[in-house]
NUVOLUM-337216 format. One line per field, with one value per residue (C-alpha): residue number from 1; x, y, z; residue in three letters. Coordinates in steps of 0.05 Angstrom, whole numbers. Last residue first. Layout:
REM residues N
n	(NUM;...)
px	(X;...)
py	(Y;...)
pz	(Z;...)
res	(ALA;...)
//
This chain:
REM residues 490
n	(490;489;488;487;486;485;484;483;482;481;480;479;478;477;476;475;474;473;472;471;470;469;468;467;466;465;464;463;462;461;460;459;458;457;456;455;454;453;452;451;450;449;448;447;446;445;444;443;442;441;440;439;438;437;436;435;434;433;432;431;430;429;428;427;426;425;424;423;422;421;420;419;418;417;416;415;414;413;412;411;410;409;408;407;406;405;404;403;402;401;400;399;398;397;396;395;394;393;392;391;390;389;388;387;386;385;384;383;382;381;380;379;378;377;376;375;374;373;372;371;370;369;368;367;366;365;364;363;362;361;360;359;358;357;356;355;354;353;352;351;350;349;348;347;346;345;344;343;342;341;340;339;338;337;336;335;334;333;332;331;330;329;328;327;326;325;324;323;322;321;320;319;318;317;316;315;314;313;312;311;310;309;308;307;306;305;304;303;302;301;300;299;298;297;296;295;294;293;292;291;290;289;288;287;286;285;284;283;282;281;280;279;278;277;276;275;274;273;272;271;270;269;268;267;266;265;264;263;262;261;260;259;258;257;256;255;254;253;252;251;250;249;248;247;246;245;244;243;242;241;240;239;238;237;236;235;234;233;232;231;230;229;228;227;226;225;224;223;222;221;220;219;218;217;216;215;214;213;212;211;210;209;208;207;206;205;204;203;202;201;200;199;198;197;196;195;194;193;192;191;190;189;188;187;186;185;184;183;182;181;180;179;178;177;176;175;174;173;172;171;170;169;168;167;166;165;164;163;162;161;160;159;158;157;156;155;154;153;152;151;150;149;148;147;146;145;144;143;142;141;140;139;138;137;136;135;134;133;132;131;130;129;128;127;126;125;124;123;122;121;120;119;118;117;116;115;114;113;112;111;110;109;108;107;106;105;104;103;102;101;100;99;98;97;96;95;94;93;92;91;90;89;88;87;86;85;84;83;82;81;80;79;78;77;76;75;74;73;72;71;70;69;68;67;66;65;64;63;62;61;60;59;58;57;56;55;54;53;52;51;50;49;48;47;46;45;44;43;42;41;40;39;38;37;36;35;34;33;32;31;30;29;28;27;26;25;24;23;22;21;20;19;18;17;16;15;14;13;12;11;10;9;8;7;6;5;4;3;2;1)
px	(2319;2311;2236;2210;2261;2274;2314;2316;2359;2368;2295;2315;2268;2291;2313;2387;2364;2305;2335;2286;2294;2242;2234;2207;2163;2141;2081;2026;1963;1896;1895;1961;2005;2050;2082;2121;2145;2158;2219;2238;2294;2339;2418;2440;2469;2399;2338;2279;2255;2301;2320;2283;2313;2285;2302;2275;2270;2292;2249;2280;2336;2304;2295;2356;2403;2384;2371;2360;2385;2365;2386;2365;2395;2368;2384;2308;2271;2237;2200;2210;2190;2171;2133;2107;2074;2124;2184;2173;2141;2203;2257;2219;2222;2289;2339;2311;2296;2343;2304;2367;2417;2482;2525;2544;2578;2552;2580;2505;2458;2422;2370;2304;2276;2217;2169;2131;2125;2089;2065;2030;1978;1966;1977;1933;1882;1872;1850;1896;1918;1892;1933;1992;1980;1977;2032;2072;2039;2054;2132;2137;2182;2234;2283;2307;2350;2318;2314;2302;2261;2222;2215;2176;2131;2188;2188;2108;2103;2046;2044;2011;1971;1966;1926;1887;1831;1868;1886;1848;1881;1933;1963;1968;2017;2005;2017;1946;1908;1839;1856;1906;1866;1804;1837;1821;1887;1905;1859;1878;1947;1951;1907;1949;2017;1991;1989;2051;2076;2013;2033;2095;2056;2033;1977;1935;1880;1858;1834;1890;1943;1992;2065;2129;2152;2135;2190;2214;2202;2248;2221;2184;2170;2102;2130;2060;2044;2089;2098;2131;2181;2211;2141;2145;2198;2157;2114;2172;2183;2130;2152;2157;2222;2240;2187;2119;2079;2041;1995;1945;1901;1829;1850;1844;1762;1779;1829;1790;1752;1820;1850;1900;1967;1967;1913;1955;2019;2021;1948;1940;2026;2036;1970;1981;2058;2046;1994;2045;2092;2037;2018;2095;2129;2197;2211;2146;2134;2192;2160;2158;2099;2064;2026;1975;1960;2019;2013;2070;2049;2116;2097;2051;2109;2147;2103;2076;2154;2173;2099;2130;2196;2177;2228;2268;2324;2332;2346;2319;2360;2316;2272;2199;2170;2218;2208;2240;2197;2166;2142;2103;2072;2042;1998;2003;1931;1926;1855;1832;1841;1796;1827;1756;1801;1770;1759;1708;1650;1669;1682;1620;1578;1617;1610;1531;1518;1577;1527;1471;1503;1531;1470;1436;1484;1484;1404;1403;1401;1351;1345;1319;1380;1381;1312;1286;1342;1326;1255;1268;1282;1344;1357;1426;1474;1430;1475;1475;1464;1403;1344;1338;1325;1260;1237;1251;1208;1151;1170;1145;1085;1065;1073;1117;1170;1142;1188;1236;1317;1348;1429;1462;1536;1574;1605;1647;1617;1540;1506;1487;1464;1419;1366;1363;1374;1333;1280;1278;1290;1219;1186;1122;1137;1204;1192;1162;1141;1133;1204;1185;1249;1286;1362;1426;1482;1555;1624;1611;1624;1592;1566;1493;1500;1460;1410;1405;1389;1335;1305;1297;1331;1402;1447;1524;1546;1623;1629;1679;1697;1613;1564;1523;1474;1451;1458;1408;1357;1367;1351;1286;1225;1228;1279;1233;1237;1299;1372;1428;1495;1556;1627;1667;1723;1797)
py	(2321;2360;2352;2295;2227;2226;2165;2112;2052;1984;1960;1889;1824;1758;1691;1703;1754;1801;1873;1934;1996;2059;2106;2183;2229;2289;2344;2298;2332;2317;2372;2350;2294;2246;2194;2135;2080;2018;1980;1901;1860;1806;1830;1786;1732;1692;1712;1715;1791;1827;1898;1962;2012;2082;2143;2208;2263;2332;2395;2452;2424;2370;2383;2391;2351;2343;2267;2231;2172;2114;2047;1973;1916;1877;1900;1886;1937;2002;2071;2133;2190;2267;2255;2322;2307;2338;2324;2249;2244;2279;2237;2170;2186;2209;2206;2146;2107;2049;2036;1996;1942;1932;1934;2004;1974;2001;2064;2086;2042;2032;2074;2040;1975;1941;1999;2037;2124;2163;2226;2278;2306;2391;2417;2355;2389;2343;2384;2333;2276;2223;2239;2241;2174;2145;2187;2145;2080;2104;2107;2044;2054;2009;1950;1901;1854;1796;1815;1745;1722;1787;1849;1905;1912;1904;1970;1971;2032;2041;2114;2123;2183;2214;2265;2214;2234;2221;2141;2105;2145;2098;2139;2075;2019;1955;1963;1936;1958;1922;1858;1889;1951;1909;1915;1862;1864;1797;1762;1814;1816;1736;1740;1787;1752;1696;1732;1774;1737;1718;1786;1739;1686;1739;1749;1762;1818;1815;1853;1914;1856;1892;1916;1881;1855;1772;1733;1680;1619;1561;1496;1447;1380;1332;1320;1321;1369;1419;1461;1543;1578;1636;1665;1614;1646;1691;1638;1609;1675;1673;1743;1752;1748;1811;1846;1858;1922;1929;1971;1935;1978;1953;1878;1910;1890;1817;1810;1843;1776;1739;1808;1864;1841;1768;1760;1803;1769;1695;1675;1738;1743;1668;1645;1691;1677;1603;1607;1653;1610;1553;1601;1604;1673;1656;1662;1697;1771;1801;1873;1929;1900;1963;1947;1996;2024;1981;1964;2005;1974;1953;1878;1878;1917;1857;1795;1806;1817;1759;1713;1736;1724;1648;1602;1659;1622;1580;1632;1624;1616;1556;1613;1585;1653;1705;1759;1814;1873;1890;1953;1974;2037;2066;2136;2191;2214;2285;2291;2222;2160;2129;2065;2047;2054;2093;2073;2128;2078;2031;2084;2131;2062;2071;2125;2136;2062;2093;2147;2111;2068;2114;2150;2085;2068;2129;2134;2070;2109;2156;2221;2214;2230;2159;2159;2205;2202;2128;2147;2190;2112;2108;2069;2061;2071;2094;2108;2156;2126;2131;2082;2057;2128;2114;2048;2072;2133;2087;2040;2096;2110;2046;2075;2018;2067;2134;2166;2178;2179;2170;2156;2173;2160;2216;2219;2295;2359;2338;2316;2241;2289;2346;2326;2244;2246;2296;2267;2204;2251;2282;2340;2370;2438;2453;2518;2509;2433;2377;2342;2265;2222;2266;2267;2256;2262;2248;2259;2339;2379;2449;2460;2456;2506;2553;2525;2473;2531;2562;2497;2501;2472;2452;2432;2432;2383;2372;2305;2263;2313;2309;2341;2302;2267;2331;2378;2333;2328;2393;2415;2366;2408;2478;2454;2409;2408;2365;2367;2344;2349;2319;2331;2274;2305;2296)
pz	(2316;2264;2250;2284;2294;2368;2390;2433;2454;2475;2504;2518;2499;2529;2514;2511;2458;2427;2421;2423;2396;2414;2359;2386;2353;2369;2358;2321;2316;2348;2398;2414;2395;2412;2372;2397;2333;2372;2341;2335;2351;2315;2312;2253;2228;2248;2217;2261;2273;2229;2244;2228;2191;2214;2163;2178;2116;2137;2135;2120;2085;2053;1984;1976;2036;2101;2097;2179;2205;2250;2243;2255;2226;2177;2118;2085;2129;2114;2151;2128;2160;2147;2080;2060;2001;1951;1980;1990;1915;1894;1924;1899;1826;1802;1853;1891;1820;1850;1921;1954;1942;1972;1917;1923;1991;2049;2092;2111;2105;2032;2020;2031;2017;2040;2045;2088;2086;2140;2139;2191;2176;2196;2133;2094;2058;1994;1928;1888;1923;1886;1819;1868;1879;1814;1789;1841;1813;1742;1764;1800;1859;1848;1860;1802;1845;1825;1750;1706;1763;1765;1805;1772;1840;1888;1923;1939;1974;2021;2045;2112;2138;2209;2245;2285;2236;2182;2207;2145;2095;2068;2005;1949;1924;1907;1836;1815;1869;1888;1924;1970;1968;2001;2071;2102;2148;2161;2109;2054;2067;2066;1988;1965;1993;1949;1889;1888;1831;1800;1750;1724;1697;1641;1610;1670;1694;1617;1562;1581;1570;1607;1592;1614;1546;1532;1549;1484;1504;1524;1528;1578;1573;1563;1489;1463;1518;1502;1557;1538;1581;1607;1626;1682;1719;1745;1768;1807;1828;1884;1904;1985;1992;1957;1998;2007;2044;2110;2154;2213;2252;2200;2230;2302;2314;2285;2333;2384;2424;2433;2469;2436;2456;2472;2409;2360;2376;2383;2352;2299;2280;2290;2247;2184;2188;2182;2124;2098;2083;2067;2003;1980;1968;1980;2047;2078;2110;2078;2084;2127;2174;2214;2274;2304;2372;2409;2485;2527;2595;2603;2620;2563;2518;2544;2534;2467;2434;2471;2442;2375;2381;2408;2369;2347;2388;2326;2277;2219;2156;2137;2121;2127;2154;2130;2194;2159;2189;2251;2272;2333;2330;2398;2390;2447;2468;2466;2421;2448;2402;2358;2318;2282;2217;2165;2091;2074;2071;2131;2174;2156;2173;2243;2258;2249;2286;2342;2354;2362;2404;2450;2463;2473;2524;2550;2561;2602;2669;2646;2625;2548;2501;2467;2462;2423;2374;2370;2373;2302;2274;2230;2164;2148;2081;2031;1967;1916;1842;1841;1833;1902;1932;1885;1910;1984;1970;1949;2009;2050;2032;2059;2134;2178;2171;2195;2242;2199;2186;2129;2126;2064;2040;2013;1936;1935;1896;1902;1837;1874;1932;1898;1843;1858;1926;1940;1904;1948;2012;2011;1983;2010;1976;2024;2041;2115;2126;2081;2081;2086;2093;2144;2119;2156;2096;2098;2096;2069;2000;2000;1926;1946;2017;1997;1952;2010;2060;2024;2014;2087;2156;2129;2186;2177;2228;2250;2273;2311;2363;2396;2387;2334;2395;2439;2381;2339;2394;2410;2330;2328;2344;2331;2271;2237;2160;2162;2128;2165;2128;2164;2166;2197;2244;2230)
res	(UNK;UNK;UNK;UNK;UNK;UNK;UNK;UNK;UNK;UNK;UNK;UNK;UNK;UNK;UNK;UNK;UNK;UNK;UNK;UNK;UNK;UNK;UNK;UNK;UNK;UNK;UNK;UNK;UNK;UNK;UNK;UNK;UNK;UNK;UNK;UNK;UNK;UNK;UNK;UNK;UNK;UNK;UNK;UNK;UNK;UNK;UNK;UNK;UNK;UNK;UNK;UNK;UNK;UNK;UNK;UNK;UNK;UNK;UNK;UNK;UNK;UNK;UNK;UNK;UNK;UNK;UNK;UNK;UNK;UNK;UNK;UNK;UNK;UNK;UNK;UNK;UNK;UNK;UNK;UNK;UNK;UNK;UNK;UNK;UNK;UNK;UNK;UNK;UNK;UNK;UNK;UNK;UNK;UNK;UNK;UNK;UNK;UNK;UNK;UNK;UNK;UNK;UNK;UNK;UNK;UNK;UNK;UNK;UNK;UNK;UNK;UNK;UNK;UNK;UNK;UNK;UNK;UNK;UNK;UNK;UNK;UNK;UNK;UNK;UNK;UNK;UNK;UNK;UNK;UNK;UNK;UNK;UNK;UNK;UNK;UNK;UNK;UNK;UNK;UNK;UNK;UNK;UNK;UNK;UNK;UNK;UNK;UNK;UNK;UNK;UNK;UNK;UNK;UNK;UNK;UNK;UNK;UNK;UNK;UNK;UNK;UNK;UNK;UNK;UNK;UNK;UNK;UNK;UNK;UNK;UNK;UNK;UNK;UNK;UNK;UNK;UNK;UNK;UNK;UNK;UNK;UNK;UNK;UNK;UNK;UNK;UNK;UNK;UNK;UNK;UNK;UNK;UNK;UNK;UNK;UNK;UNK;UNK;UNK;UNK;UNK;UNK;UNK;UNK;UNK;UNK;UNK;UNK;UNK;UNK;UNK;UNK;UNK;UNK;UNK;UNK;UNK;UNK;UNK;UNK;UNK;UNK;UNK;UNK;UNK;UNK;UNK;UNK;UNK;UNK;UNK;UNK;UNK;UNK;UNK;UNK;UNK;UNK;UNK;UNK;UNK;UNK;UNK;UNK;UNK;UNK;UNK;UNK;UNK;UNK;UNK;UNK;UNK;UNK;UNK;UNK;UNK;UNK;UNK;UNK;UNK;UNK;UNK;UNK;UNK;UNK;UNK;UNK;UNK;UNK;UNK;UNK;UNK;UNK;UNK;UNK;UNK;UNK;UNK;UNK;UNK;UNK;UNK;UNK;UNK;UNK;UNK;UNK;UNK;UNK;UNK;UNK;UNK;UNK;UNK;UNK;UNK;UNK;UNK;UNK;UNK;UNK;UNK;UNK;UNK;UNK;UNK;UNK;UNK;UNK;UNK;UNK;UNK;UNK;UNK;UNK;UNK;UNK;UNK;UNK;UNK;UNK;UNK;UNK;UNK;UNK;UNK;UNK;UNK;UNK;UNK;UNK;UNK;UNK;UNK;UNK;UNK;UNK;UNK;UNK;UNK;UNK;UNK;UNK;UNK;UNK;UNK;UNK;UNK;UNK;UNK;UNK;UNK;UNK;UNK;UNK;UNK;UNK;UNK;UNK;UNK;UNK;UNK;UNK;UNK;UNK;UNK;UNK;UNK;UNK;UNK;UNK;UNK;UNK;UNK;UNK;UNK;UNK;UNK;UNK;UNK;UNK;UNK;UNK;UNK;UNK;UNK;UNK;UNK;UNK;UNK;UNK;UNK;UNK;UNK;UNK;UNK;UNK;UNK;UNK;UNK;UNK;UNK;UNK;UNK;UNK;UNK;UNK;UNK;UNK;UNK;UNK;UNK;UNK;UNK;UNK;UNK;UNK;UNK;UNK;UNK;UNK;UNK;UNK;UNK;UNK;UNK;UNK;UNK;UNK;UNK;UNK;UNK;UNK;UNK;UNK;UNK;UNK;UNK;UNK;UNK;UNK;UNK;UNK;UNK;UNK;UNK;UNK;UNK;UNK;UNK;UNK;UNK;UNK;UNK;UNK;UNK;UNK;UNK;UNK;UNK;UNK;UNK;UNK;UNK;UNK;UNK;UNK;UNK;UNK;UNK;UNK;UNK;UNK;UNK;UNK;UNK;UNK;UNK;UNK;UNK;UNK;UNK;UNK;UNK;UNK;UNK;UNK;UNK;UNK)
//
């Protein structure tokens, strides 16, 4: 999904090649916007971004200049947009007057470009493509940052890798000990495959119990035994923005949980039963309850791993992951433990207000050709389980109409441990079914430990298949065991 971009200048005899030569490429579609004629035009189309020459004194412009555009035109436009000016007059004093002013509203400069940048990235020369290159990736990457975008930038018909891990329960005396080095196996055989991952997606269960030195450990075996083997020392920091994961069961602290349950005295110095406050929020405060530090810790490790300022930012932990849209793929984080608490452990849900939270923010969105992804921890429980095996437990009343409604065509989870594949066909799914992939434990003994990678191939920029890929770590080795497809019916 291409950036759209707004250049407006007063110098089309003289600047439109220059423009065409560096916008032109997949990444951005440019509207250009030569007169005041042409703004009028085009003042309700919403765009990614604006290019804008900082004096505008030629044809019917009136000697404007971008300062006053930005106060009349771009902080009114339809949809927020970051602003780049470009001049060749920056070390000019009138120019920090117009700075002053594009200060004062609410729109916001993003970069400041020289016109000999333009000049010079498309001058024929050996260096020129370098330049070129940099220029463009200055513009790309400041729309990145600002729309939420991962740098991930494949071609058109490049297929995308997925490898998923879930369950790894770092600190679980319940570890396996042949797990000793899952991580560096996991490294060493899509390596040795050539079949290196795109993206990494963590369903849940990250830590044992929710402890900050849990995932401490986890933080420096997944970047240090994984991500650097994989993706290079010098790109960890580079592949943070490719990362996608949710909590689990074992990741709520619910020692603090269990906190609300009682009261210190300090003239006593011991604790006593309290009554437990009701589960709504203090709107004057982030905390008034113990309880909402539950997930604390795996906030701050998700937002060192990934830094990815929802973690920090969302109060359910739950939100439509649009960094990948212009791969022609979206993820939906699901936070299934959210309303989990020590006197309900097995309390498992999609929070209703964080579901009408995301549906609220996709209104107007476009998405015919995306293709959608749901994470969580739990799922539906395996086929032929026990009704006390937990799973999602507001499935039927909340979760199956969110999936219906925004076109989720996979599901990935974790928690049971073993891997499966299945697929819904019942209403609403008839036409299109819902794919299920449970992905096995990486450490815990008991089980089969192993790990998927999630193959998706695409054309023109759109996903067209998708396979699973199962792979079993034992007798100190990593085995590819099966595949399946899971796109459409199969």
């Amino acid at each position: 999904m291409a950036y759209k971009l707004m250049v407006i200048d007063d110098s089309q005899d003289k600047r439109e090649k220059l423009y065409l030569e560096v916008l032109s490429i997949p990444e951005f579609e440019t509207l250009y916007v030569w007169t005041r004629t042409d703004l009028i035009k085009h003042k309700d189309t919403p765009v990614d971004g604006y290019l804008i020459d900082i004096f505008l004194d030629g044809g019917d412009w009136a000697s404007d200049n971008a300062a006053n555009l930005i106060k009349t035109f771009i902080q009114n436009a339809p949809r927020p947009a970051p602003v780049f000016l470009i001049s060749q007059h920056w070390g000019e004093e009138r120019v920090l007057d117009v700075l002053k002013q594009a200060g004062e509203s609410s729109a916001k400069v993003v970069q400041y470009l020289a016109w000999s940048e333009f000049q010079q990235a498309t001058m024929p020369d050996n260096a020129a493509k370098s330049r070129l290159d940099a220029l463009r990736n200055k513009i790309s990457s400041e729309l990145n940052l600002w729309h939420g975008r991962s740098g991930f930038r494949p071609k058109p018909d490049d297929t995308i890798r997925i490898l998923i891990l879930a369950d790894a329960q770092f600190g679980d005396p319940a570890t396996d000990p042949k797990a000793t080095f899952a991580e560096h196996w996991i490294a060493h055989t899509l390596i040795k495959n050539k079949d290196l991952p795109d993206l990494l997606v963590i369903a849940g269960d990250i830590s044992h119990s929710g402890r900050p030195d849990q995932f401490a450990l986890a933080e420096e075996r997944l970047a240090l035994d994984l991500m650097e083997p994989l993706w290079g020392n010098n790109n960890i920091d580079r592949m943070r923005d490719r990362i996608v994961l949710v909590p689990g069961n074992h990741d709520v602290n619910l020692r603090f949980s269990a906190c609300d349950n009682y009261k210190f005295d300090p003239t006593t110095k011991k604790f006593q039963n309290e009554t437990v406050l009701p589960l709504e929020r203090n709107t004057n405060s982030r905390y008034h309850r113990h309880h909402d530090y539950t997930l604390e810790p795996f906030r701050y490790f998700a937002h060192r791993l990934t830094k990815d300022r929802n973690f920090v930012d969302s109060p359910e932990l739950s939100w439509v992951d649009r960094r990948f849209l212009h791969c022609g793929l979206r993820f939906f984080v699901l936070n299934s433990v959210a309303e989990m608490t020590s006197t309900r452990p097995d309390h498992i849900t999609f929070s209703e207000n964080a579901m009408r939270l995301i549906n609220r923010s996709l209104v107007g969105d476009n998405t015919n050709s995306i293709f959608s992804i749901a994470v969580s921890h739990h799922g539906l429980r395996p086929d032929g389980a026990k009704d006390t095996i937990k799973q999602v437990d507001n499935w039927e009343n909340v979760g199956r109409d969110i999936f219906s409604m925004n076109g989720i065509g996979l599901w990935i989870y974790g928690h049971y441990h073993e891997f499966s594949t299945r697929s819904v066909n019942s209403s609403p799914f008839v036409e299109k079914p819902l794919w299920l992939v449970q992905t096995p434990t990486l450490r815990i003994k008991y089980s089969t430990r192993g790990f998927c990678v999630l193959e998706l191939s695409r054309q023109g920029g759109k996903i067209c298949d998708a396979k699973i890929h199962h792979y079993v770590l034992e007798n100190s080795a990593s085995v590819k065991r099966s595949n399946r497809r899971v796109f459409d019916k199969g």
